[in-house]
Every structure is written in C-alpha cells, then in structure tokens.
GUDOTOR-821579 format. One record per residue: residue in three letters; x, y, z of N, C-alpha, C in turn. Coordinates in steps of 0.1 Angstrom, whole numbers, padded with zeros to 4 digits. Example, Ala and Ser with C-alpha at 12.3 -4.5 7.8 and 13.67 -1.06 7.14 Angstrom:
{"ALA"; {0132; -0057; 0078}; {0123; -0045; 0078}; {0132; -0033; 0078}} {"SER"; {0128; -0022; 0071}; {0137; -0011; 0071}; {0129; 0000; 0079}} 
//
This chain:
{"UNK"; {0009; -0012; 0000}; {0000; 0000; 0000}; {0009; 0012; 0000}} {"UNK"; {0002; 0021; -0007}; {0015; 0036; -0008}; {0015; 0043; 0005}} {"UNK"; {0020; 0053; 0006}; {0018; 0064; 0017}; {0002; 0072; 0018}} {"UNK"; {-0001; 0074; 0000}; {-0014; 0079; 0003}; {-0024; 0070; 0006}} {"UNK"; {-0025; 0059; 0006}; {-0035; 0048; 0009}; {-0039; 0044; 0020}} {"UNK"; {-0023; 0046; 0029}; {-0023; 0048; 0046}; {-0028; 0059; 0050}} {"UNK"; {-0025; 0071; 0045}; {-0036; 0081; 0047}; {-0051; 0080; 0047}} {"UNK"; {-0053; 0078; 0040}; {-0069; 0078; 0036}; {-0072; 0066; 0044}} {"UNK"; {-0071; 0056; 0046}; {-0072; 0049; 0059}; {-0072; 0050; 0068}} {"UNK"; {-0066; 0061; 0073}; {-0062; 0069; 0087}; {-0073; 0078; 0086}} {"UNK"; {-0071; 0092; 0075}; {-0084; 0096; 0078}; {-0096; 0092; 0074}} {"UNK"; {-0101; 0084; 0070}; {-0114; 0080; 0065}; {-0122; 0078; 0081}} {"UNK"; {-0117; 0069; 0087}; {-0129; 0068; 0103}; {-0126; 0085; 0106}} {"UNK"; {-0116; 0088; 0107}; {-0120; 0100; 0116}; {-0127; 0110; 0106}} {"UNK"; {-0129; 0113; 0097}; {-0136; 0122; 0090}; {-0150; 0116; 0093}} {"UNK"; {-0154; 0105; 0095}; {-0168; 0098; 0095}; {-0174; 0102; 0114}} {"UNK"; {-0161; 0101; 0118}; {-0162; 0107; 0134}; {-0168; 0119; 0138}} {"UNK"; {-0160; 0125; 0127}; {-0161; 0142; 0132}; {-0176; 0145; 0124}} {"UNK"; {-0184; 0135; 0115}; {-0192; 0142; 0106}; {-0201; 0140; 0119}} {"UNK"; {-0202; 0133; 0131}; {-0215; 0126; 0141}; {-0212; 0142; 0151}} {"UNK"; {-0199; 0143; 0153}; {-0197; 0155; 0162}; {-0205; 0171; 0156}} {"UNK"; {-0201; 0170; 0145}; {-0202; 0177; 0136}; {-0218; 0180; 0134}} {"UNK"; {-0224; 0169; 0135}; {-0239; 0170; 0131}; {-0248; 0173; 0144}} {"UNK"; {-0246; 0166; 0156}; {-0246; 0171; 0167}; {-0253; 0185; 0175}} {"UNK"; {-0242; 0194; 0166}; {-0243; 0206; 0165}; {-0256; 0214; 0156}} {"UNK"; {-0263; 0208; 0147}; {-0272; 0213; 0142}; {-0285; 0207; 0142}} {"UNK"; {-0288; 0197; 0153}; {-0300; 0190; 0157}; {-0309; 0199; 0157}} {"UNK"; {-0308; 0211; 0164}; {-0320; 0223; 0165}; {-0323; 0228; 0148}} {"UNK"; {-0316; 0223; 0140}; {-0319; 0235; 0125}; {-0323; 0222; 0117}} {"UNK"; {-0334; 0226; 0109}; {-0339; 0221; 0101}; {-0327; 0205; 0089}} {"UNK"; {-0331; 0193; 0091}; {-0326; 0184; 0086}; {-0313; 0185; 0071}} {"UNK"; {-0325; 0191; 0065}; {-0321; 0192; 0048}; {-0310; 0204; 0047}} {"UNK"; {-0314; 0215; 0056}; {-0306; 0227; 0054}; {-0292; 0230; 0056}} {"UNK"; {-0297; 0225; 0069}; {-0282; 0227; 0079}; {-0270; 0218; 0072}} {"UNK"; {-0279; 0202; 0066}; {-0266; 0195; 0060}; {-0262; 0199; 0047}} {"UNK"; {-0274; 0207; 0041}; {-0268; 0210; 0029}; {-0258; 0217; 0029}} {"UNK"; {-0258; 0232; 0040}; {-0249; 0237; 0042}; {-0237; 0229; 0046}} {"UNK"; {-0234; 0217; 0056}; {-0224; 0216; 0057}; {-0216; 0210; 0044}} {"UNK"; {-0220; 0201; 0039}; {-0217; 0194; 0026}; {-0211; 0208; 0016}} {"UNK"; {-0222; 0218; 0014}; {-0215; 0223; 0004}; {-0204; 0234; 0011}} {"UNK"; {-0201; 0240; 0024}; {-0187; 0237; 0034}; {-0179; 0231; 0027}} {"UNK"; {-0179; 0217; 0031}; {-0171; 0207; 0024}; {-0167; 0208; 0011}} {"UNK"; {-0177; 0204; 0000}; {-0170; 0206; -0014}; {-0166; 0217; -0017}} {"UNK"; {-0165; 0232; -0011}; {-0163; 0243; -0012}; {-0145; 0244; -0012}} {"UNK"; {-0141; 0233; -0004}; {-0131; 0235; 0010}; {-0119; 0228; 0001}} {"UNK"; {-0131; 0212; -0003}; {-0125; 0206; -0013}; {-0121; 0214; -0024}} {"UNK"; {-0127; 0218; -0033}; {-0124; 0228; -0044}; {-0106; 0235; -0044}} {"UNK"; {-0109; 0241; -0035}; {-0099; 0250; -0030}; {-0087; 0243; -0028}} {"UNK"; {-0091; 0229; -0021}; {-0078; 0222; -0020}; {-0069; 0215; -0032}} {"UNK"; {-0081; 0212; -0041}; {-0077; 0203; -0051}; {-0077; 0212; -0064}} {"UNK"; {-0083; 0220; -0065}; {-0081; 0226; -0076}; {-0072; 0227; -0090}} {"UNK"; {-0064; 0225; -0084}; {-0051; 0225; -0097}; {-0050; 0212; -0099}} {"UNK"; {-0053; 0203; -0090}; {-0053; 0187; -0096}; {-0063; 0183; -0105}} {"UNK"; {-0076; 0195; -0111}; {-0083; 0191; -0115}; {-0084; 0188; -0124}} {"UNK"; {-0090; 0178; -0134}; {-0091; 0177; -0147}; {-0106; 0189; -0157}} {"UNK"; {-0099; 0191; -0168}; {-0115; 0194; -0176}; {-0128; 0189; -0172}} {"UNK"; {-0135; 0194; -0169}; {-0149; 0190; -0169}; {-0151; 0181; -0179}} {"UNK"; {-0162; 0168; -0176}; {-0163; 0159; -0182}; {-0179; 0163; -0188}} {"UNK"; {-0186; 0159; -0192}; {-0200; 0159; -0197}; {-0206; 0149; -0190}} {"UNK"; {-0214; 0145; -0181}; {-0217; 0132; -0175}; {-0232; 0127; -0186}} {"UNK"; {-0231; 0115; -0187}; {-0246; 0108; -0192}; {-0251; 0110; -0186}} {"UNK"; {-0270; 0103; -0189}; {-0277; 0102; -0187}; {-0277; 0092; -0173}} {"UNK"; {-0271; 0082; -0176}; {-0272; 0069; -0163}; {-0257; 0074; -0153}} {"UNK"; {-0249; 0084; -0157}; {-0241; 0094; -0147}; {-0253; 0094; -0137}} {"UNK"; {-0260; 0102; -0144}; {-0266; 0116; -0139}; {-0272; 0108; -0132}} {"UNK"; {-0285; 0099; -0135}; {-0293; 0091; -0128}; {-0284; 0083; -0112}} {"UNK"; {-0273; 0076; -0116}; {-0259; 0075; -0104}; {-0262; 0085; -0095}} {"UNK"; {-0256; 0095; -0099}; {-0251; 0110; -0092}; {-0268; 0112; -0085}} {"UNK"; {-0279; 0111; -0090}; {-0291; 0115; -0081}; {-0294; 0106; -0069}} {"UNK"; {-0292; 0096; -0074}; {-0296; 0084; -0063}; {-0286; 0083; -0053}} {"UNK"; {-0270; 0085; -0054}; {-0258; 0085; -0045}; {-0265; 0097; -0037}} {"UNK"; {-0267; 0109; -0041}; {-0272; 0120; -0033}; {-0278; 0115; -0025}} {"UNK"; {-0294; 0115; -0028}; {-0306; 0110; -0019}; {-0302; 0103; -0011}} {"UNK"; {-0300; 0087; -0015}; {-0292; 0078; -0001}; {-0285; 0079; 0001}} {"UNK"; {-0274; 0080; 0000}; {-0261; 0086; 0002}; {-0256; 0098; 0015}} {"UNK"; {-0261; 0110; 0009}; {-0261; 0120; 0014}; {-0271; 0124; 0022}} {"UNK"; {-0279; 0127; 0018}; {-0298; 0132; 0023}; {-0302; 0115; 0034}} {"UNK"; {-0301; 0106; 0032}; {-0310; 0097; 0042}; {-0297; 0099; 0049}} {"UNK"; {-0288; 0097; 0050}; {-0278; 0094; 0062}; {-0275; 0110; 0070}} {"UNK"; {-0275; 0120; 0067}; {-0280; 0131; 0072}; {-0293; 0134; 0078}} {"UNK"; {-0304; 0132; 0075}; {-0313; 0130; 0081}; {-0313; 0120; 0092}} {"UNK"; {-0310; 0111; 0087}; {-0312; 0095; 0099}; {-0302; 0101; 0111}} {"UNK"; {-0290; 0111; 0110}; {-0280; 0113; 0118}; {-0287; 0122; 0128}} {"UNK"; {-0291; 0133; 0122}; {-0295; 0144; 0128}; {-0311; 0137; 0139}} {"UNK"; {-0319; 0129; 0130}; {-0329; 0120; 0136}; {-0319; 0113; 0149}} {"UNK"; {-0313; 0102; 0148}; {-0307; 0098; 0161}; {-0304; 0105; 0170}} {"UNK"; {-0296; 0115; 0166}; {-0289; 0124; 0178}; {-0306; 0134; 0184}} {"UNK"; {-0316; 0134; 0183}; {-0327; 0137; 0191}; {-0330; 0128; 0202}} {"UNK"; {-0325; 0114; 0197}; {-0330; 0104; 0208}; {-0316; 0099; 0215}} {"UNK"; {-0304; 0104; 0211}; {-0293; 0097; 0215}; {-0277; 0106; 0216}} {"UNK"; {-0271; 0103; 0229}; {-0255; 0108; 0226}; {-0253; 0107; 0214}} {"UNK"; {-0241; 0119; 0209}; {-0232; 0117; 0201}; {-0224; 0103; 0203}} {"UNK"; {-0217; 0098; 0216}; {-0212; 0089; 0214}; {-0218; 0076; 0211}} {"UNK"; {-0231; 0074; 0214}; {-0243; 0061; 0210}; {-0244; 0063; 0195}} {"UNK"; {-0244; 0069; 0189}; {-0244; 0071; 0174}; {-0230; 0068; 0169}} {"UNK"; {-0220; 0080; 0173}; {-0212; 0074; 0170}; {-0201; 0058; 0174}} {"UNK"; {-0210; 0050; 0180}; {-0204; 0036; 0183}; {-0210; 0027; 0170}} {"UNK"; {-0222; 0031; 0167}; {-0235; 0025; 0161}; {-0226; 0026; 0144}} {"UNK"; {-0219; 0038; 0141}; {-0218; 0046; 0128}; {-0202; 0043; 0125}} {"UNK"; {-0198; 0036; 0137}; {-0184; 0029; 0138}; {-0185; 0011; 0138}} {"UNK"; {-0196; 0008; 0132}; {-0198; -0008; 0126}; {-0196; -0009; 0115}} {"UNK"; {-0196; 0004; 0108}; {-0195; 0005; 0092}; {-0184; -0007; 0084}} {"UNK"; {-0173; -0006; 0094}; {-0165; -0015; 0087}; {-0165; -0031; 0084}} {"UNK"; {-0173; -0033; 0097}; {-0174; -0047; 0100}; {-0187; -0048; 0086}} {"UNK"; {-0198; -0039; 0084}; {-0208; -0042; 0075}; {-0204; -0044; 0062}} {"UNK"; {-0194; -0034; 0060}; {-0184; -0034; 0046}; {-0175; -0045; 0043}} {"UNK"; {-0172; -0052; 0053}; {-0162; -0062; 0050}; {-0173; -0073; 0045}} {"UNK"; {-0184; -0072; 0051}; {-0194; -0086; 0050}; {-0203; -0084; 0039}} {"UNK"; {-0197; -0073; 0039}; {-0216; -0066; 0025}; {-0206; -0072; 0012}} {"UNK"; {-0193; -0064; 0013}; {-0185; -0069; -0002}; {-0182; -0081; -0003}} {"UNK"; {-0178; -0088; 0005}; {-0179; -0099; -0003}; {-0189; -0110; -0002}} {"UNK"; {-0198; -0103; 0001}; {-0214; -0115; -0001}; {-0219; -0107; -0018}} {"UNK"; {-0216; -0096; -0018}; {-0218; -0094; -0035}; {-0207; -0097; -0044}} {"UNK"; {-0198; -0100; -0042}; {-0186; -0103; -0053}; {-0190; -0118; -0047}} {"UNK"; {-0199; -0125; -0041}; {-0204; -0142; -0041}; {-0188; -0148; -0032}} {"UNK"; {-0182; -0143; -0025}; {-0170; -0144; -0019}; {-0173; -0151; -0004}} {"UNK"; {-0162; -0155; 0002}; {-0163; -0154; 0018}; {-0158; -0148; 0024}} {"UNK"; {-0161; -0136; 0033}; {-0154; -0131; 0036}; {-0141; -0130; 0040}} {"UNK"; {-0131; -0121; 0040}; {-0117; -0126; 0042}; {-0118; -0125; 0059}} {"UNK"; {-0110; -0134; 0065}; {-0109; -0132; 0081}; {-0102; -0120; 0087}} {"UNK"; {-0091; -0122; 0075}; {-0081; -0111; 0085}; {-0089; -0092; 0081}} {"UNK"; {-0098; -0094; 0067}; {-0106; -0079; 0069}; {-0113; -0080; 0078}} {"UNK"; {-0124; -0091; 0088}; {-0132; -0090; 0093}; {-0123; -0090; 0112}} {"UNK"; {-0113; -0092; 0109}; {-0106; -0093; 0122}; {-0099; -0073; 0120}} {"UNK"; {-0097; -0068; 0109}; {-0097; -0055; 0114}; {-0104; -0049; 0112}} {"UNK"; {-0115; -0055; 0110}; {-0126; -0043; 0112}; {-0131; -0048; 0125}} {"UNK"; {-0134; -0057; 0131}; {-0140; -0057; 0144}; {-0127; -0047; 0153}} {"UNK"; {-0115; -0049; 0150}; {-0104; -0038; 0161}; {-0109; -0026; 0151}} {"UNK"; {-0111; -0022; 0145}; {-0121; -0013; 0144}; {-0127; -0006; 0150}} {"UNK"; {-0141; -0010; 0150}; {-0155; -0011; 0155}; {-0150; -0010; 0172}} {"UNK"; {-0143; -0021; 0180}; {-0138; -0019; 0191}; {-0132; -0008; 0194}} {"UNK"; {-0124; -0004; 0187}; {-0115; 0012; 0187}; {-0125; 0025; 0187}} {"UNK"; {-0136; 0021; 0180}; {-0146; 0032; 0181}; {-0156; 0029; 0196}} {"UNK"; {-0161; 0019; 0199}; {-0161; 0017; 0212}; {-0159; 0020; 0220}} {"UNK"; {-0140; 0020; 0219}; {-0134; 0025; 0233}; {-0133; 0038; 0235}} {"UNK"; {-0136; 0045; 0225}; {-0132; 0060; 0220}; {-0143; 0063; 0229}} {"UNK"; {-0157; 0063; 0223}; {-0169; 0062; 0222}; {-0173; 0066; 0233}} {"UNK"; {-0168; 0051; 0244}; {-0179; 0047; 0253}; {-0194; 0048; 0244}} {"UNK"; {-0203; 0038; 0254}; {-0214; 0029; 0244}; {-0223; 0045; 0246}} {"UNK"; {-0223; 0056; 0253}; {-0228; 0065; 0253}; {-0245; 0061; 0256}} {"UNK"; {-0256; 0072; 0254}; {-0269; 0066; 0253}; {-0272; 0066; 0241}} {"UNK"; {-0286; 0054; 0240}; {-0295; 0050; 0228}; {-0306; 0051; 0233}} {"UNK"; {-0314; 0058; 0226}; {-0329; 0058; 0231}; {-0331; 0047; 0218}} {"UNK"; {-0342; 0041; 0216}; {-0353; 0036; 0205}; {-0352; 0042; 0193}} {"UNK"; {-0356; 0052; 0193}; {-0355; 0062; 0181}; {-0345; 0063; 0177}} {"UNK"; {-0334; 0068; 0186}; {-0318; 0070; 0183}; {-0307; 0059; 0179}} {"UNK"; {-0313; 0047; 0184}; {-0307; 0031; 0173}; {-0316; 0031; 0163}} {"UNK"; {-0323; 0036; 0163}; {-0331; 0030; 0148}; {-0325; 0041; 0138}} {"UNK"; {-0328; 0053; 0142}; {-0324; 0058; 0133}; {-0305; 0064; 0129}} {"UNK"; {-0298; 0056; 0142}; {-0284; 0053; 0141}; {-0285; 0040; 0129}} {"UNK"; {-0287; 0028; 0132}; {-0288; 0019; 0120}; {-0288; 0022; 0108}} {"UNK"; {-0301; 0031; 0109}; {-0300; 0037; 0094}; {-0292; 0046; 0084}} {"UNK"; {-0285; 0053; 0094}; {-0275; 0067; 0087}; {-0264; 0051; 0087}} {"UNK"; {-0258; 0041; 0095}; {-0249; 0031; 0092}; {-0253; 0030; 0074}} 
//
C-alpha cells in the first residue's frame, strides 16, 4: 500500500467521526438545510484544496446523472437526516459507536456481493475497528429512536 492509501485509511474513520460531532451541533436546525450547508462547506473547502489537480470537466450521461441523483438522496440526504434524527433520541457517542460498525458491515456486504467469503483477516480489522470506536466512544446513550435511526445513517 503507498503512503497515500495509509492516509486515507487513517483519515477515512475520523472524517466519519467528526461528521456525528459535527452534526450534533445542528439538531435544532432544520434536517435538509443545515446539511446542505455543511456538505457544500465541504465541497467548497474541497475545491480550493484540489483545484489545480483538476481535470477538464467531463460531460456526464444520462445513467451518470441518474448514479449521481440516487448516491445523493441515499447517500447523502437519508444518512443526514437519519443522523441528525438519532442524535434527538441519543449521545453523540451512542451514534457514533453504532456509525463505527461501518466497517465490519463493509467487510461482510463486499464480499457477499462479489459471491465471496469473507476474508478473516478484513473481518478481524474491522472488528479492532469497531472496538477502537467503542473504546473511544464509550457505548454513550440510545434511546429507540436513536438506534433506529443510528442503523439507518450506518
């Protein structure tokens, strides 16, 4: 693996960390708004950073386009909502333990669709994973609402 790959490894949970902290903060403001705003924060921030690495604008198709609407919606919009929904009924840390299984789900979701078994040693670090967000964590509170709709932004 290169040096960037260890990077992005490294930050990938914590950018996923900081988005539960992060959202936290805007439970009082309207679902759709407040994340829009944060998201486009973000790609704004992005821009700026990457800019000169960028290529020409591409033209995207039709089934792009249709991609790019549906990644939004579930993607972006239900897991923002379901986040901002949880944290009414629950700690930041009970969400974020719940939003720190991701990996374990990923290791099990990919290779049940590539018809695989899963590999042990991904499912052995992603449980130190999941455990590492845990310990971070503490199991925090869950109300009803707040696992269900923690599950869901998962």
């Amino acid at each position: 693996m290169t040096i960037q790959g260890y990077m992005a490894a490294i930050s990938a949970p914590t950018l996923v960390g900081l988005g539960v902290a992060a959202t936290s903060r805007l439970v009082g403001y309207p679902a759709l708004a407040s994340q829009g705003a944060r998201y486009l924060l973000g790609a704004v921030i992005l821009f700026v950073l990457f800019r000169k690495r960028m290529k020409p604008a591409v033209r995207p198709n039709l089934r792009d386009v249709i991609a790019l609407v549906a990644l939004s919606g579930i993607g972006l919009a239900l897991f923002s909502v379901a986040s901002v929904e949880a944290l009414t009924d629950a700690s930041v840390a009970g969400v974020g333990v719940i939003i720190g299984c991701v990996p374990i789900v990923l290791a099990i979701v990919g290779a049940l669709i590539d018809r695989q078994r899963p590999d042990r040693g991904v499912i052995i670090a992603a449980i130190i994973v999941t455990l590492g967000s845990l310990l971070v964590n503490d199991v925090g509170h869950l109300g009803e609402k707040g696992l269900i709709f923690a599950v869901i932004a998962m």
